[in-house]
C-alpha positions in Angstrom: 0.0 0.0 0.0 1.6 3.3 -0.6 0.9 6.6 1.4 0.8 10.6 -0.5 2.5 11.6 2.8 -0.5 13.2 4.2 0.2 16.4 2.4 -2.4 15.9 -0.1 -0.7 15.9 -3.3 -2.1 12.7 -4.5 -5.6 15.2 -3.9 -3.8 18.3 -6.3 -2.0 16.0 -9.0 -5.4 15.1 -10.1 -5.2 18.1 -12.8 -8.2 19.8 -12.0 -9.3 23.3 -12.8 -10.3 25.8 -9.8 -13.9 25.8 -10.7 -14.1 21.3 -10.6 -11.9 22.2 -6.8 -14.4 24.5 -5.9 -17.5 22.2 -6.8 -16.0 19.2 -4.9 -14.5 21.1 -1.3 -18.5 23.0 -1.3 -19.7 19.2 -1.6 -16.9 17.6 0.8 -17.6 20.6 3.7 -21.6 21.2 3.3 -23.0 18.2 1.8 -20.8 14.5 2.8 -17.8 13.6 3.2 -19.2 9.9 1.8 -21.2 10.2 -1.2 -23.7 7.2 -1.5 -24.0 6.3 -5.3 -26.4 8.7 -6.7 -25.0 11.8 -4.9 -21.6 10.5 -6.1 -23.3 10.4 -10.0 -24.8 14.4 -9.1 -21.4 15.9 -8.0 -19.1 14.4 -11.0 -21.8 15.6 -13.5 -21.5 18.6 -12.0 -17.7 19.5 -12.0 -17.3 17.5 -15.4 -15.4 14.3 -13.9 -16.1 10.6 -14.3 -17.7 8.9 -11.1 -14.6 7.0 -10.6 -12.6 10.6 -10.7 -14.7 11.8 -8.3 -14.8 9.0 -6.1 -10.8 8.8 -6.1 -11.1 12.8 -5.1 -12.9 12.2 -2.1 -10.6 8.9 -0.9 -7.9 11.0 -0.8 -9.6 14.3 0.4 -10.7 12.1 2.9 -7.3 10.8 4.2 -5.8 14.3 4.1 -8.7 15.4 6.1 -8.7 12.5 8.8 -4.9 13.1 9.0 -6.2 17.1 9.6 -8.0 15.8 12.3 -5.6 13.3 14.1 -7.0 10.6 12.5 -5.8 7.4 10.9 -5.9 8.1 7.1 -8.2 4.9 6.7 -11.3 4.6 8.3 -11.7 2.1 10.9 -13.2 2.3 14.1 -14.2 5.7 14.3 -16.7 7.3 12.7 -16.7 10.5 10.5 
């Protein structure tokens, strides 16, 4: 298994534009930080990504914000 380091670069090497960053930090901070399926589908349409883009977005925005929080970059035990 390899690590980004916890500095989120994985997150920013994902070539998006400010407008697609915007659209999925408004979703990770207001709406979930787990999309189910369909919400998943909504947000990529609406930044222009793939569901599989998006979903790889919010893995690693996830782990650079559990790491934020003193959490282990998985989940586990603890709940979000």
């Amino acid at each position: 298994m390899t690590s980004n380091g916890g500095n989120g670069a994985a997150v920013v090497n994902m070539q998006l534009d400010e407008e697609q960053i915007k659209v999925l930090e408004e979703n990770f901070m207001k709406v979930t930080k787990h999309p189910d399926e369909t919400t998943l589908m909504l947000i990529a349409a609406e930044c222009g990504l793939s569901e599989e883009d998006t979903a790889k977005w919010f893995r690693l925005r996830n782990a650079v914000w559990r790491k934020s929080e003193g959490l282990p970059a998985e989940e586990g035990s603890v709940k979000d």
